[in-house]
C-alpha positions in Angstrom: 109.7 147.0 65.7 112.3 149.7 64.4 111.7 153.2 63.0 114.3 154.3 60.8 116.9 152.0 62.8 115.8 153.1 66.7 113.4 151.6 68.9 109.6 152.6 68.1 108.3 154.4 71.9 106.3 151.8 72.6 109.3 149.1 72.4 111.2 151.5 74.7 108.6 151.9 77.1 108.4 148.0 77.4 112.4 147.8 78.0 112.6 150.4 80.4 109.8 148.6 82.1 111.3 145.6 81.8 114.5 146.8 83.5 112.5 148.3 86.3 111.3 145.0 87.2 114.4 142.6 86.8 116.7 145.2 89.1 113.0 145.2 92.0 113.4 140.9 91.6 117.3 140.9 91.5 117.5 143.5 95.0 116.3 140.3 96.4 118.7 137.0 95.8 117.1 134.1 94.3 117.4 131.1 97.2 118.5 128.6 94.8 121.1 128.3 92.7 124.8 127.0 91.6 127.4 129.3 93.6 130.5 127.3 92.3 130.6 124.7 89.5 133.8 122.6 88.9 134.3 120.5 85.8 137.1 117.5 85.6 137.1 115.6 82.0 133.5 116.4 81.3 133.4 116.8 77.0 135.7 119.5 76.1 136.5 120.7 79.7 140.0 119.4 80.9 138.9 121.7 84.2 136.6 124.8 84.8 136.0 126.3 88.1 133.1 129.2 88.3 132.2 131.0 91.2 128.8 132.6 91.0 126.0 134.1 93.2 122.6 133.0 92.4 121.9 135.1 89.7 121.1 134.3 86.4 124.0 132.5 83.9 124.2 133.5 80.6 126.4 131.7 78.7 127.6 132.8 75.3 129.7 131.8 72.4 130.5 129.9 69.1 128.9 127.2 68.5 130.7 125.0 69.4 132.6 126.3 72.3 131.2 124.2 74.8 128.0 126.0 76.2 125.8 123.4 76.3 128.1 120.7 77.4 128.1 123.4 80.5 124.4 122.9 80.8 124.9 119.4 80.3 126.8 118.8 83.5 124.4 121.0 85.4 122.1 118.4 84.7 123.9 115.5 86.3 122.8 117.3 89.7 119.5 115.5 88.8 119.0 111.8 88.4 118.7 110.5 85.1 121.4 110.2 82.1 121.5 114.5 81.9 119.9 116.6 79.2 121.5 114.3 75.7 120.6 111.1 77.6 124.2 110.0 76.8 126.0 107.3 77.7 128.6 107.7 80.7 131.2 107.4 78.8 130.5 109.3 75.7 130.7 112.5 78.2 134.6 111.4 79.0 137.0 114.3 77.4 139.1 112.4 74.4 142.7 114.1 74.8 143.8 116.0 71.8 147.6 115.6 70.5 147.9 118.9 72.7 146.8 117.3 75.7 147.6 113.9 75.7 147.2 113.3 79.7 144.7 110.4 80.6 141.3 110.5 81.4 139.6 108.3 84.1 135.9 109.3 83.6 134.3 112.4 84.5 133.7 114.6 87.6 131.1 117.4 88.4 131.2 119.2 91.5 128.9 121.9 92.7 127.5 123.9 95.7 124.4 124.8 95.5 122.3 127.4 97.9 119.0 125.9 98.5 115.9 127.6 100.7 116.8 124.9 103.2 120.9 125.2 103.4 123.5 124.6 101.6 124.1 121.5 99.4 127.1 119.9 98.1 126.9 117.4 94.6 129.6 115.3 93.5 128.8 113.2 90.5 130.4 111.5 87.6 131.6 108.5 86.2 133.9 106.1 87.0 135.9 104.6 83.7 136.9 101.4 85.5 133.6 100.8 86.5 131.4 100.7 83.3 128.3 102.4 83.4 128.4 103.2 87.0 127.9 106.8 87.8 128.6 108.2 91.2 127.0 110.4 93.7 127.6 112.1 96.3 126.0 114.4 98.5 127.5 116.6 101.6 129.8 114.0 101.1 128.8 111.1 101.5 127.8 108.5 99.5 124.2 108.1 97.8 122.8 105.1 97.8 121.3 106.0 94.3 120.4 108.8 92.3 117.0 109.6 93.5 118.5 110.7 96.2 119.8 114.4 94.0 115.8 114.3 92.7 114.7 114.7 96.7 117.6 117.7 97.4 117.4 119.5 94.0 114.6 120.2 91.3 116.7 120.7 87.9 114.7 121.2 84.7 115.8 122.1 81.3 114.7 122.8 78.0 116.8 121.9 74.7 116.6 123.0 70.7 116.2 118.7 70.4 112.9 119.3 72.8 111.4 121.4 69.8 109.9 118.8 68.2 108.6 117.9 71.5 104.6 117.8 69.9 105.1 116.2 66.3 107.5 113.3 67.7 106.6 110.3 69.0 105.4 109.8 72.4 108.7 108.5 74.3 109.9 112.0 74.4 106.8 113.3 76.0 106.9 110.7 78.5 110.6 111.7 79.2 109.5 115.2 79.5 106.6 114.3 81.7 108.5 112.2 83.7 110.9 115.1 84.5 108.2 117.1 85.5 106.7 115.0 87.7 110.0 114.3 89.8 110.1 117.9 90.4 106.8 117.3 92.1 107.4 113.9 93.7 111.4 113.3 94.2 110.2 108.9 94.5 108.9 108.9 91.3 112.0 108.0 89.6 112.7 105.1 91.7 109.3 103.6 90.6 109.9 104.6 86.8 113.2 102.4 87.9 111.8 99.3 89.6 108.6 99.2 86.6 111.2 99.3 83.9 112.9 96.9 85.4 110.2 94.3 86.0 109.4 95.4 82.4 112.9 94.4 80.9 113.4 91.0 82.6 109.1 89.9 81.7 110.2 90.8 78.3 113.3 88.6 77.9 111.6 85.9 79.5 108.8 85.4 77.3 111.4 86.2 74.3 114.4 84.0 75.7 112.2 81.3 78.4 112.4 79.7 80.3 108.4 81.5 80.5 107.6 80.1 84.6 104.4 80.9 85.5 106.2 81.7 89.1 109.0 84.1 87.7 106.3 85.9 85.1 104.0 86.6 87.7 106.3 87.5 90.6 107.4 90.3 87.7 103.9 91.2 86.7 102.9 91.7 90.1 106.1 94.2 90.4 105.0 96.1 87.3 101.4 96.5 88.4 102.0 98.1 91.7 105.2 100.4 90.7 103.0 100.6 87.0 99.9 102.1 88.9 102.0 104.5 91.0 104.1 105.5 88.1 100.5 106.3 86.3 99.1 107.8 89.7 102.0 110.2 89.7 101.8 111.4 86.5 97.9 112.0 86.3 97.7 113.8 89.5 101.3 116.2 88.2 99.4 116.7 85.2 96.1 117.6 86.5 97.6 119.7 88.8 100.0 121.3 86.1 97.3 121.6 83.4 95.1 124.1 86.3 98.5 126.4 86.9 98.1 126.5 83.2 95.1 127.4 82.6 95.7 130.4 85.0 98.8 131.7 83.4 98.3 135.4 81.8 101.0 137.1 79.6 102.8 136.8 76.0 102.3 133.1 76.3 99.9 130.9 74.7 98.1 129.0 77.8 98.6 124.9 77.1 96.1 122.4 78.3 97.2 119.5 79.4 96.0 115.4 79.7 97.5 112.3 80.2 96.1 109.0 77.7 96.6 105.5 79.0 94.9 102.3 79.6 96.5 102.4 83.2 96.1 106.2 83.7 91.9 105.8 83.1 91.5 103.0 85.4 92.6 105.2 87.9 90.0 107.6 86.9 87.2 104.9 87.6 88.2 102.5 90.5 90.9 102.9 93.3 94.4 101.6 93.1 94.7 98.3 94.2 91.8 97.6 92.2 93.4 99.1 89.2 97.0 96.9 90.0 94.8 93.4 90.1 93.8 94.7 86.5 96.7 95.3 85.1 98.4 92.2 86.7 95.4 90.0 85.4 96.0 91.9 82.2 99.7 91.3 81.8 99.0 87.3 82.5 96.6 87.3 80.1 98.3 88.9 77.1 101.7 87.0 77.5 101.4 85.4 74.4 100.3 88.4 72.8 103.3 90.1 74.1 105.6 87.2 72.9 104.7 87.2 69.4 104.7 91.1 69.4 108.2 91.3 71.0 106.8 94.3 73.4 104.3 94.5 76.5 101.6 96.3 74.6 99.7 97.9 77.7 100.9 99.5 80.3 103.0 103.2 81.7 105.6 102.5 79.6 103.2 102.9 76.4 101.3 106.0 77.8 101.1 109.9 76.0 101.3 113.3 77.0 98.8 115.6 75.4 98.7 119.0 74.9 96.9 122.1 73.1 96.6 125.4 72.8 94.4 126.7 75.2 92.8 130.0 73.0 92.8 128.2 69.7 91.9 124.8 70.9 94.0 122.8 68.7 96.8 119.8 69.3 99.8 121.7 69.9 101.0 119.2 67.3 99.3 121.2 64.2 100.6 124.8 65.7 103.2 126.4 64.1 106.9 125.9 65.2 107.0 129.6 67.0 103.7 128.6 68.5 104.8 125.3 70.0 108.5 126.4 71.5 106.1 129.3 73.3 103.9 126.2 74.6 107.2 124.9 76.0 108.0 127.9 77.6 104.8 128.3 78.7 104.3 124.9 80.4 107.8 125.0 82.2 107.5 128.5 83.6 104.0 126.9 84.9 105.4 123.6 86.3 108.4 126.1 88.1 105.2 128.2 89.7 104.1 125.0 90.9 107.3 123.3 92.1 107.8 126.4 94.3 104.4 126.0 95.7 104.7 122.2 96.5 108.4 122.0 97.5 108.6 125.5 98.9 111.9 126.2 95.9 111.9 126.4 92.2 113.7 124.5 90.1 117.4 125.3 88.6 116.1 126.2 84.8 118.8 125.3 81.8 117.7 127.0 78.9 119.9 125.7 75.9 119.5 128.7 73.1 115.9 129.8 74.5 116.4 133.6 73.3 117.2 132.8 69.1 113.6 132.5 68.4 111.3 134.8 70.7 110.7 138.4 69.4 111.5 141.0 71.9 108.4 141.0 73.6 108.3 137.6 74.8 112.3 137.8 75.0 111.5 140.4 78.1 108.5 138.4 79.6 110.5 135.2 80.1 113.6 137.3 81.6 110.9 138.9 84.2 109.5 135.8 84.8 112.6 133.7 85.4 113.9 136.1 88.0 110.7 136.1 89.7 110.8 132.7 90.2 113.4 132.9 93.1 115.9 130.0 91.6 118.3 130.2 89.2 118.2 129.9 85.5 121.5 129.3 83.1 120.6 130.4 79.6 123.0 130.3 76.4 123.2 132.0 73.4 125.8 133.3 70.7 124.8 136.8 70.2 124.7 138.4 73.2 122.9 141.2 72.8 119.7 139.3 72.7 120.2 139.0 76.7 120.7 143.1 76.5 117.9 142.9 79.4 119.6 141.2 81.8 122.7 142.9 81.4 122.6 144.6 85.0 120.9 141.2 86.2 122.3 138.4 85.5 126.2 137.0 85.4 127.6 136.8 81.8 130.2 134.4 80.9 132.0 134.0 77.7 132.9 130.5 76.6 135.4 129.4 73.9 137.0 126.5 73.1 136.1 125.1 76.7 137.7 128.0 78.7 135.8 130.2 80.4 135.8 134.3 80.9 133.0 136.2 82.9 132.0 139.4 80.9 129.7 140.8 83.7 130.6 144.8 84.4 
């Protein structure tokens, strides 16, 4: 890439062309995205207060400082336990001897400019109330946290998420599942209710008493929520796996299918035929299932496969450069494809995207990400990796939890 420490021409040209492109896509605002942010308790955050337009974020810093945790409580203004998965009350900020004051859970507060108005989160956690997290939304009260998934699409990808491909299969179906909410803001109510049904068959047939009346009732729950939780992710990924396959740049194409017992059904009879299966199934196996300790068919037991278009292999056996551009790759699709369905893209938080991608791709995902129309946080600690999106994109310095913008 360098010639005697400068930038061969060809790497030029592609900057300057780069630049071109993120100043035509920034003279038009993006219609979503965070235009103030304030933190109360939240990790290493006593309080922060940004004000923003809807941009791009970059976030840079130490390790350390408290970038992610920033990314973190973006994620809150999606249902779900936020981009660790953590416990409410891990996320509580512990008082240092220097700052002894209380704390009585956590508080995140946004505004956030969306295609259709202006919308206002609260969220956080309650420390009298155990694992209870709150929500509000313009505000009032939300009955739940689906409600954020049917205002707001908010995706993210992690350095944890890496291992996506080689891991086992619960993280795909987490990823997966976050993909398809973006698509279909009920689908995390009927992850919820199958889950449910799932937990209390399980301690039944582990603890009794096993009623033939209580197990079915249950089984009958997890077949219909099972069979739409299965209908909802084969149609998201057929859908996603064609937006792939049309993709064209720096990043390898990914194709994409769904295994399950429930999931093929679906792809031989129609639903309610496939729900008396799976409830005839689940009656028939409780033994089974006893002397396992786990419901061995089912949603909760499905995979997420994918592969690398041109080379035709599991993305499991391509190298570790290979699968993080596969990431990329399949999230810039299912953004594509959330704007198309839900007329606005996603929020995007990136968590240390840049460290890995040569310059080439670096510059690709910047052009792509401001095309997109939505906003995207991304953090980093050298900051000259985001030298691109210097004229495009807010910059904010972040040490020790305190917070300093850096754009000129």
């Amino acid at each position: 890439m360098l010639a005697n420490g400068r930038l061969r021409p060809h790497m030029i040209q592609m900057f300057t062309e780069a630049q071109e492109a993120l100043a035509d896509a920034r003279a038009a605002a993006a219609c979503v995205g965070v235009t103030r942010l304030v933190l109360t308790d939240f990790r290493n955050y006593r309080e922060a207060r940004l004000t923003l337009d809807t941009a791009p974020v970059v976030l840079t810093g130490a390790n350390g400082a408290g970038k992610t945790n920033l990314l973190e409580a973006m994620s809150f203004l999606a249902p779900g336990r936020g981009l660790r998965g953590a416990r409410l009350a891990e996320i509580d900020r512990r008082p240092g001897a220097d700052d002894p004051g209380p704390t009585h859970g956590w508080a995140v507060a946004a505004v956030v400019a969306t295609c259709r108005g202006t919308l206002r989160v609260g969220t956080g956690h309650d420390a009298t109330a155990g694992e209870r997290r709150v929500v509000r939304i313009d505000g009032e009260p939300a009955r739940g946290q689906a409600r954020l998934g049917e205002r707001l699409g908010v995706l993210w990808l992690t350095p944890s998420m890496d291992r996506l491909f080689v891991e086992g299969p619960g993280g795909r179906r987490r990823f997966l599942d976050r993909l398809v909410l973006g698509l279909d803001p009920a689908h995390a109510s009927r992850v919820a209710a199958y889950e449910q049904a799932l937990r209390e068959r399980s301690r039944l047939l582990r603890d009794g008493p096993r009623d033939p009346t209580w197990l079915t009732a249950l089984e009958e729950v997890m077949a219909e929520q099972g069979v739409a939780v299965a209908a909802g992710r084969r149609e998201a990924v057929q859908r996603l796996d064609r937006v792939c396959g049309e993709a064209d740049g720096p990043f390898p194409r990914a194709r994409l299918t769904l295994a399950g017992t429930v999931e093929d059904w679906l792809g031989t009879m129609p639903a309610l035929a496939a729900e008396a299966q799976f409830a005839a199934l689940l009656a028939g196996n409780r033994q089974g299932d006893a002397e396992a300790g786990a419901t061995l068919f089912g949603p909760h037991r499905s995979d997420l496969h994918v592969s690398l278009a041109e080379k035709g292999i599991a993305a499991a056996l391509a190298s570790t450069g290979e699968q993080k551009a596969l990431l990329i790759s399949i999230l810039l699709a299912h953004a594509r494809l959330q704007r198309a369905v839900r007329g606005e893209p996603p929020l995007l938080l990136l968590d240390e995207i840049a460290a890995h991608l040569d310059a080439s791709r670096r510059a690709a995902l910047f052009d792509a990400l401001l095309r997109l129309d939505g906003q995207a946080w991304l953090t980093g600690t050298d900051e000259a990796l985001f030298a691109p999106l210097r004229r495009e994109a807010q910059f904010i310095s972040v040490r020790d939890g305190q917070l300093a913008s850096t754009t000129p």
